[in-house]
matplotlib code that plots the C-alpha trace (Angstrom):
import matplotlib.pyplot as plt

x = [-15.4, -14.8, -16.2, -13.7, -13.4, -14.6, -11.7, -12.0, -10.9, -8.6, -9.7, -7.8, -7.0, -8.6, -8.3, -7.8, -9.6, -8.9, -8.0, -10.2, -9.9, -7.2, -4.5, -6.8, -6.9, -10.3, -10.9, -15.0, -15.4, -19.1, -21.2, -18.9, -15.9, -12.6, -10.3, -6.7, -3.7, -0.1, -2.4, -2.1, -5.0, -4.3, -2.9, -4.2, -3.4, -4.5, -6.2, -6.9, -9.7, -9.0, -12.4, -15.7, -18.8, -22.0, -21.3, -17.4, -14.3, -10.4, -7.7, -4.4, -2.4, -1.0, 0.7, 0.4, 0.1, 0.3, 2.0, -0.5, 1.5, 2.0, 3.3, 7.2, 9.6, 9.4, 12.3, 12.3, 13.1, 10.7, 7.4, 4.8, 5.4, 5.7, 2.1, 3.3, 4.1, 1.0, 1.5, 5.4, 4.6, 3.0, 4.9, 4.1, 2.5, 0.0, -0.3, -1.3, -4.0, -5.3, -5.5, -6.8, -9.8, -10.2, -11.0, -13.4, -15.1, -15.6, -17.3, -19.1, -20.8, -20.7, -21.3, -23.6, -23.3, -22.5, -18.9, -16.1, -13.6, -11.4, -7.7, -4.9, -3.4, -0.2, 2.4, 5.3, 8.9, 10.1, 8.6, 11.6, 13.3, 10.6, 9.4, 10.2, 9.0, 9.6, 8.7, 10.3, 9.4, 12.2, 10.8, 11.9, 9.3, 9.9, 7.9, 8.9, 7.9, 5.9, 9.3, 11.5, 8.6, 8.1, 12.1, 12.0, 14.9, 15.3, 15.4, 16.7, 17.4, 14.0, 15.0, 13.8, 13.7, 11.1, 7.4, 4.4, 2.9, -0.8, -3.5, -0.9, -0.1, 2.8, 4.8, 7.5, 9.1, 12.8, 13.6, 17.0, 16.5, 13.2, 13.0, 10.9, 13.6, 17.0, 19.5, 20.4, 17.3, 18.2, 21.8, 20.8, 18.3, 20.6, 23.4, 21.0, 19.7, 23.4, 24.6, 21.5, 22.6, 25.9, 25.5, 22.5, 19.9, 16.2, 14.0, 10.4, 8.2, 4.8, 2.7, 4.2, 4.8, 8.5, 11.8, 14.1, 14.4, 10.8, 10.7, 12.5, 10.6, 13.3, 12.6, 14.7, 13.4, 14.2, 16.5, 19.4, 18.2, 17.5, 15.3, 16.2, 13.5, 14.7, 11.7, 12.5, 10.5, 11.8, 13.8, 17.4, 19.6, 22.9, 21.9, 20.7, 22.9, 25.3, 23.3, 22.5, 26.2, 26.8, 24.0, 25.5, 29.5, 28.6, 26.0, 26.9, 24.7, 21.3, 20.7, 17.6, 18.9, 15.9, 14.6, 11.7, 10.8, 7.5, 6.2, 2.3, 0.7, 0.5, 3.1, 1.6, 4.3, 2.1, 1.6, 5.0, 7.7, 10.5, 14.0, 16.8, 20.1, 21.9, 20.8, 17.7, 14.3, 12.9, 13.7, 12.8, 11.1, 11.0, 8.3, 9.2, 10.8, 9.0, 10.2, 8.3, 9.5, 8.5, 8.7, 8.6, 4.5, 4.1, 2.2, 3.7, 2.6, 5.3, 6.4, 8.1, 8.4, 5.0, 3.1, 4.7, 2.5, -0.5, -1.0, 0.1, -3.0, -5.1, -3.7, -4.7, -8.5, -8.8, -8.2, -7.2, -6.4, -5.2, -8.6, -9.7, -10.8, -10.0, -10.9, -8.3, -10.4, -8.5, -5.4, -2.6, 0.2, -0.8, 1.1, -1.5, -2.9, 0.7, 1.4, -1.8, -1.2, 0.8, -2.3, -5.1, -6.3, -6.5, -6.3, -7.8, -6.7, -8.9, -7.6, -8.2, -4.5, -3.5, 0.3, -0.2, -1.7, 1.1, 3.5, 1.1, 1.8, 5.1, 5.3, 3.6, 5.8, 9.3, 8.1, 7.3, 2.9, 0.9, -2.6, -3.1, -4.3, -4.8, -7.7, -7.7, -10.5, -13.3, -14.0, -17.6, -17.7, -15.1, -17.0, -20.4, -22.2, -21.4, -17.8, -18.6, -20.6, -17.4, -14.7, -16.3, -17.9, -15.3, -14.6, -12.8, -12.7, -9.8, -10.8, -8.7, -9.8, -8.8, -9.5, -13.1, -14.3, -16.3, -18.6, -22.4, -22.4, -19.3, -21.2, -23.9, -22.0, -20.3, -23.7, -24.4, -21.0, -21.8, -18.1, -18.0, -15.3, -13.9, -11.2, -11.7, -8.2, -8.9, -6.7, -10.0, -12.2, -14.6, -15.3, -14.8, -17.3, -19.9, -18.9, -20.1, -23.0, -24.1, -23.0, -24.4, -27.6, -25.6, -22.3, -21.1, -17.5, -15.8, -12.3, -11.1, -7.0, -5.8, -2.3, -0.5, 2.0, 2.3, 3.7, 3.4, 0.7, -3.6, -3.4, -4.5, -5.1, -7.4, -8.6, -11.9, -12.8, -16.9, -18.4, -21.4, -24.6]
y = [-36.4, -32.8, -30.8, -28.3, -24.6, -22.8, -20.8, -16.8, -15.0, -12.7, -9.2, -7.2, -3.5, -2.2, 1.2, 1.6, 4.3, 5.4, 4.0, 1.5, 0.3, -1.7, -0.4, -1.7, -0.3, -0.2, -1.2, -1.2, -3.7, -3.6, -2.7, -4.7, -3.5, -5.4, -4.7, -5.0, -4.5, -2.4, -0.5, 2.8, 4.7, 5.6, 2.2, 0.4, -3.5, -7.1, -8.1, -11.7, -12.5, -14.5, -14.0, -13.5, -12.5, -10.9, -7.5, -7.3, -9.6, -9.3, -9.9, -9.5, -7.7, -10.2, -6.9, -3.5, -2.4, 1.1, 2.6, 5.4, 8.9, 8.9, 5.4, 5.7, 2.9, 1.2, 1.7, -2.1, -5.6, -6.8, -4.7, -6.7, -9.5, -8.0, -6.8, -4.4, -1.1, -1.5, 2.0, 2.2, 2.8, 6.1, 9.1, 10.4, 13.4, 11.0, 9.4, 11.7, 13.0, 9.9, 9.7, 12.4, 11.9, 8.4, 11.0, 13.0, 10.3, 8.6, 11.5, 12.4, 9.0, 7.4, 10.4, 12.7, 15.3, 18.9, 19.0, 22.2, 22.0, 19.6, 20.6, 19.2, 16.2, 16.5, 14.5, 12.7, 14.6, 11.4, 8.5, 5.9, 4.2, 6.4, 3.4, 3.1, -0.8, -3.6, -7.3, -9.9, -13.9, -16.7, -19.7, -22.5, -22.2, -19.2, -18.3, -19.0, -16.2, -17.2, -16.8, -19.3, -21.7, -21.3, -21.9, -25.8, -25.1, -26.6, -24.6, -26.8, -24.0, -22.4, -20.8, -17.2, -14.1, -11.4, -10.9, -13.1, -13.1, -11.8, -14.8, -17.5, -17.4, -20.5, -18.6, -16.1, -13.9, -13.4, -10.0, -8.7, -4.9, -3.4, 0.7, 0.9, 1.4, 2.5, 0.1, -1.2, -3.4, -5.2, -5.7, -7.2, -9.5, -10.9, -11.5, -13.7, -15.2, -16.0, -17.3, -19.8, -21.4, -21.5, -23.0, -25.1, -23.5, -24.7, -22.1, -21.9, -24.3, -22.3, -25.7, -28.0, -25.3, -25.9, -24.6, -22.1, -18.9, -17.5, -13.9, -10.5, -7.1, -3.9, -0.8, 2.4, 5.6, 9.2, 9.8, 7.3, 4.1, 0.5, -2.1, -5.7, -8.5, -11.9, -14.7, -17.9, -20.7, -23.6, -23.4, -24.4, -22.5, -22.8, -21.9, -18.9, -17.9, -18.1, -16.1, -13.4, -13.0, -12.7, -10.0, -8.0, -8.1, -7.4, -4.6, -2.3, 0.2, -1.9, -0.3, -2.5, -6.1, -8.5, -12.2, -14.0, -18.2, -18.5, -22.3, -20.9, -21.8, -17.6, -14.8, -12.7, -12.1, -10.0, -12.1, -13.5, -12.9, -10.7, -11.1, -8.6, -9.7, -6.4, -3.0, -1.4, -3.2, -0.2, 2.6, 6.0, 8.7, 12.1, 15.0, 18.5, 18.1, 15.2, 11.3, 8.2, 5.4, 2.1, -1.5, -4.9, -4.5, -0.7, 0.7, 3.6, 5.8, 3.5, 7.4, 8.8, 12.2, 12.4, 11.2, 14.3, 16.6, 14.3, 14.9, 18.7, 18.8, 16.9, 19.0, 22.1, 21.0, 20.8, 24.3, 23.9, 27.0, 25.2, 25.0, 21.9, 18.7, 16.6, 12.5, 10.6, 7.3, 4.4, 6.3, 3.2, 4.3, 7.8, 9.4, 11.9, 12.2, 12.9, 15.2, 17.6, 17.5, 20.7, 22.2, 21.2, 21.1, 17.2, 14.4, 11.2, 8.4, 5.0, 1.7, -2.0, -3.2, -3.5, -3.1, -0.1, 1.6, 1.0, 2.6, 5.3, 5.8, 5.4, 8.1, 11.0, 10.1, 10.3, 13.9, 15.0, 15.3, 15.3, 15.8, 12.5, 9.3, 6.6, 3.3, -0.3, -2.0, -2.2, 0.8, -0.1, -1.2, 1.8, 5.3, 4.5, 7.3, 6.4, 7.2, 10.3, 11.1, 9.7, 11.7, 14.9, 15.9, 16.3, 19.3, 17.9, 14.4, 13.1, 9.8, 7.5, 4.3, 1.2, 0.3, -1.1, 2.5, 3.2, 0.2, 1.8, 1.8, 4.6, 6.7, 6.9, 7.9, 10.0, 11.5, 11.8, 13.3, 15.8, 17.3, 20.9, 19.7, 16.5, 15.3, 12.1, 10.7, 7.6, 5.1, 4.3, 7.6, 4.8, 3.6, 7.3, 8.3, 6.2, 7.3, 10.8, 10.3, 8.6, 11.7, 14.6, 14.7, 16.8, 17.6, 19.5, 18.7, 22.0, 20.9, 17.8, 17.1, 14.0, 12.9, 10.4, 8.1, 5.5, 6.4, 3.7, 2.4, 3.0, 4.1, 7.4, 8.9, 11.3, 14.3, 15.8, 18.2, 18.1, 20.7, 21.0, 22.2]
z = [-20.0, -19.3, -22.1, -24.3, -23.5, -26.0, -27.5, -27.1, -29.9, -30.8, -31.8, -34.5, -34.1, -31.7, -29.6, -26.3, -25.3, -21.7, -17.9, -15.8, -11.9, -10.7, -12.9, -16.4, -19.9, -21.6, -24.7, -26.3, -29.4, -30.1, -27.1, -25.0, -22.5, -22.3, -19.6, -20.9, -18.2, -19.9, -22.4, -22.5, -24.3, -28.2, -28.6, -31.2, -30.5, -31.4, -28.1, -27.1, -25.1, -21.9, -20.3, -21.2, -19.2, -20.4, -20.1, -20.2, -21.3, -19.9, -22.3, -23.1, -25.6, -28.3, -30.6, -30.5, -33.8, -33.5, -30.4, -28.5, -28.5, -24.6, -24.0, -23.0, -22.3, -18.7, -16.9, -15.3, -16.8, -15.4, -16.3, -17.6, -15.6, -12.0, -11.2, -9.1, -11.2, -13.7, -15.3, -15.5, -19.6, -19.0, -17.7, -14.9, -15.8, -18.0, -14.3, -12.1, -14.6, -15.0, -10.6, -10.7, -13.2, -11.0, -7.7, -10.2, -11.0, -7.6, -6.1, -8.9, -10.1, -6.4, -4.2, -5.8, -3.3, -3.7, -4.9, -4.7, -7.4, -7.1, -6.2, -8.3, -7.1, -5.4, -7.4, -5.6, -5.3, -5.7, -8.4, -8.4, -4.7, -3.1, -0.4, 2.6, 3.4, 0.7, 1.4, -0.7, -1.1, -1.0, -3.4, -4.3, -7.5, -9.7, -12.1, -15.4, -17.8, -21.3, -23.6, -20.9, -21.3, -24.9, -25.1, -24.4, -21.9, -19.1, -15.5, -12.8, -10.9, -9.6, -6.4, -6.3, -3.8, -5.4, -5.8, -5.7, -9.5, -9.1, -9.4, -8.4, -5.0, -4.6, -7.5, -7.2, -9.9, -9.2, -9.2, -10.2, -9.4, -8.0, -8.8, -5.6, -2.9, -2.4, -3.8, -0.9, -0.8, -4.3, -2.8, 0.9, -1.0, -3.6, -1.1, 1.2, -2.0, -2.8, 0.6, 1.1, -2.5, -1.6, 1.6, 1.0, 1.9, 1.7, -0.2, 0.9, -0.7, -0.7, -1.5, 1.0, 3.8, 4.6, 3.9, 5.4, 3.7, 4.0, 3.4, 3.8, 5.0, 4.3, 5.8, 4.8, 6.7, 6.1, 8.7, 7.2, 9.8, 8.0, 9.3, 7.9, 8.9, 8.1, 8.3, 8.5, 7.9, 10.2, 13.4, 12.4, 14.8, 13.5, 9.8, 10.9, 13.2, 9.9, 8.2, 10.4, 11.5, 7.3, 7.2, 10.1, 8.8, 5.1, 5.9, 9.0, 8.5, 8.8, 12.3, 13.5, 12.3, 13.6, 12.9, 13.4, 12.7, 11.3, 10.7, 10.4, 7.1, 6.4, 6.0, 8.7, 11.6, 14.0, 16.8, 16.8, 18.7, 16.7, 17.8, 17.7, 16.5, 16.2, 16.6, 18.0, 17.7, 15.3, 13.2, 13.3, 11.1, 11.5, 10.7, 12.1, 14.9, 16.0, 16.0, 15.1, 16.3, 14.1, 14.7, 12.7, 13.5, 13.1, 10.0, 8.8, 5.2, 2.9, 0.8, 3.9, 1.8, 0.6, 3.9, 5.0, 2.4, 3.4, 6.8, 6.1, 4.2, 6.9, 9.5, 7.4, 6.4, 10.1, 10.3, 14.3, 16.6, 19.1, 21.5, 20.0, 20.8, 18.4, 17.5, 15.2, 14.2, 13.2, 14.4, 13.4, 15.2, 16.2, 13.5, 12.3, 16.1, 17.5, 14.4, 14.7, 18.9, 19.6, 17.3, 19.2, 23.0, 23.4, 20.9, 21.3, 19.3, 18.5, 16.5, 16.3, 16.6, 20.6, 19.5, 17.1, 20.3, 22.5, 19.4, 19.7, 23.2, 22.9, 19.8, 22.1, 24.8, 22.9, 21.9, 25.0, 24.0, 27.2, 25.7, 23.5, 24.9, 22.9, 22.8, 21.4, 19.8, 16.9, 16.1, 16.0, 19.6, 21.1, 19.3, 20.8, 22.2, 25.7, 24.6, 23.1, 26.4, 29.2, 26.8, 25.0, 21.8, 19.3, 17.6, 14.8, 13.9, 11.4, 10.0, 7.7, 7.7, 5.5, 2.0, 2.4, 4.4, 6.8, 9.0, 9.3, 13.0, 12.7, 10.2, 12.9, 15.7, 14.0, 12.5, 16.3, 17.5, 14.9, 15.3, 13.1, 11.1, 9.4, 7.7, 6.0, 4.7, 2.4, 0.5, -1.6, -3.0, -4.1, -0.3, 0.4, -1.8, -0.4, 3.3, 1.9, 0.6, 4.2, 5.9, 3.2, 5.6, 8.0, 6.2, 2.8, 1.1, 1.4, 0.2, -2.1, -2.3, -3.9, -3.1, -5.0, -2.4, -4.9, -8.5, -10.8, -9.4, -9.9, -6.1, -5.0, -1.6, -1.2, 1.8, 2.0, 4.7, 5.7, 7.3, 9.1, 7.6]

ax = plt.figure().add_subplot(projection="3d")
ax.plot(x, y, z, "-o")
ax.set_aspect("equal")
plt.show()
């Protein structure tokens, strides 16, 4: 016989007291912490314990007994539920203060290196339908929320088009209006979510691994052109053919209209074949003057606007006259290399994903840029010495690597490149501020800049310009 969790309890009015990682409240009862997730810090709630380690516990607020003095009202439905838009009951103000104390504390309490004063973070122009890229679920299992179960009803009806719930991956909260986007996203998912009912569609069963209607990837950029991705998840020609032809006569202006089948167990679509059904088979951004041109696979910054005031501020810590040579490590789609080229003598681009190089490519040669080229691999097994020795000591080196930092082996060649400048662009200052401490043997932190590309959200970027000692 299995023996009975013990019940956790519930604690009575207690204070939440400030901001945590991943998007958390923190509350302290005792000498232990307990990470709460919609608290806002002055609230004073009855908190029920969900889990309980040694040093810390997670819970949930049951009732917020007194309200904290900056909490305002969410401006979605479904806040609370979705996990993407954790801090929606703050304003944004409250937000970006609480980003930037995040940054502070990073390279403070992880770093421990010499430190300038911190710049204040660059809010968003733009906090509501600021992204460029959404990616919606069909299911054929919404979630049902705590109050529909509590009901007794009965829900027949559980085909959804939204977001994966956090924690449970074959569920899927169906979303009536996302804030995130332009409008135009909500309305081209709801009207395939209405034709498959109506024409008996299957809705992806995330358990069994079959149905139809997969999943939708939007993409809305700057310059006015839409990107619709339609996924399906069987081959069923004639039912999409129906649907595709729908798509295009109810929505002319999606100018990149593609499709792709995808029977793999996982959502990823990069080494399939992506088929265009009307349009072009990308989009394109624009920065001054130049043109970006991205695909179905192409990465690009998802806040169109505010990558724009990031990779000024990268381009600026550079501090490039024009006789530079200059190294963009884990370059994506040459956005940043391309963007800082008409600055610099030659730009060399390195980045793991084969088809994010070609874009690259693709991207200097659409603006006319005759000093970038661009390499493919690990960037652990491309920047080796022997590289460094074949193409040139950088001058500058702009690095913005992903979420988990730097691997050693690229901290020691670039500790040997020794470059008398860097930029180090990070979507993590805690990975960053790791990174730094590795390199303080031969660098200082001149310049700090956080940017926030994600209101809403716990995300910050961050730039920090190094200098040699």
């Amino acid at each position: 016989m299995a023996r009975k969790r013990k019940e956790l309890p519930l604690i009575e009015g207690v204070e939440i007291t400030g901001v945590a990682a991943e998007g958390n409240a923190i509350a302290r009862v005792n000498d232990m912490v307990v990470f709460v997730p919609f608290g806002a810090p002055g609230d004073v709630a009855n908190i029920k314990i969900d889990r309980k380690k040694r040093n810390y516990a997670e819970g949930h607020i049951e009732q917020i007994i007194t309200p904290s003095p900056v909490r305002c009202e969410p401006r979605c439905e479904h806040f609370g539920v979705c996990g993407g838009c954790r801090w929606q009951h703050l304003p944004y103000r409250a937000q970006l203060g609480f980003k930037q104390q995040q940054v502070t504390d990073a390279l403070t309490r992880i770093a421990k290196v010499e430190l300038p004063e911190i710049n204040p973070i660059l809010g968003s122009a733009d906090i509501w339908e600021y992204r460029n890229k959404m990616e919606y679920t069909f299911s054929n299992r919404c979630w049902l929320t705590f109050e529909q179960m509590r009901s007794g009803e009965e829900f027949p009806d559980r085909d959804a088009a939204g977001f994966h719930i956090p924690g449970a991956f074959d569920k899927v909260l169906d979303i009536k209006k996302c804030h995130l986007q332009d409008d135009f996203s909500n309305r081209l998912r709801l009207f395939i979510k209405e034709f498959g009912k109506t024409h008996g569609y299957s809705f992806y069963d995330l358990r069994a691994q079959s149905g139809l209607l997969r999943t939708l990837m939007v993409r809305i950029a700057s310059t006015g052109d839409i990107m619709a991705v339609m996924v399906f998840g069987a081959d069923e020609p004639e039912k999409i053919s129906a649907l595709m032809d729908a798509v295009r006569e109810h929505f002319p202006e999606i100018t990149s209209l593609l499709y792709v089948v995808n029977t793999k167990a996982n959502d990823t679509i990069g080494d399939l074949d992506i088929l265009t059904w009307a349009g072009k088979p990308y989009i394109e951004e624009e920065m001054e003057g130049l043109h970006f041109r991205v695909g179905p696979k192409s990465f690009y910054q998802t806040n169109s606007r505010q990558a724009y005031e990031l990779y000024k501020v990268a381009r600026n810590f550079a501090g490039l006259t024009g006789s530079e040579l200059v190294y963009d490590l884990y370059t994506g789609t040459g956005t940043i290399a391309n963007f800082v080229a008409r600055n610099a003598r030659h730009v060399i681009g390195i980045e793991y994903v084969a088809d994010a190089i070609e874009d690259a490519n693709l991207n200097s040669k659409v603006n006319g840029l005759d000093n970038t080229e661009f390499y493919a691999g690990d960037m652990k097994d491309v920047l080796t010495d022997g590289f460094i020795a074949t193409h040139g000591r950088p001058d500058v080196m702009i690095i913005d690597p992903p979420r988990a930092g730097m691997h050693d082996d690229v901290i020691k060649v670039i500790l040997n490149a020794a470059p008398e400048r860097i930029v180090y662009v990070s979507c993590n200052p805690a990975t960053q501020a790791r990174d730094l401490a590795a390199l303080d043997r031969l660098y200082k932190v001149t310049a700090v800049q956080p940017v926030d590309m994600f209101p809403h959200t716990h995300h910050v970027e961050n730039v920090v310009r190094l200098e040699k000692r």
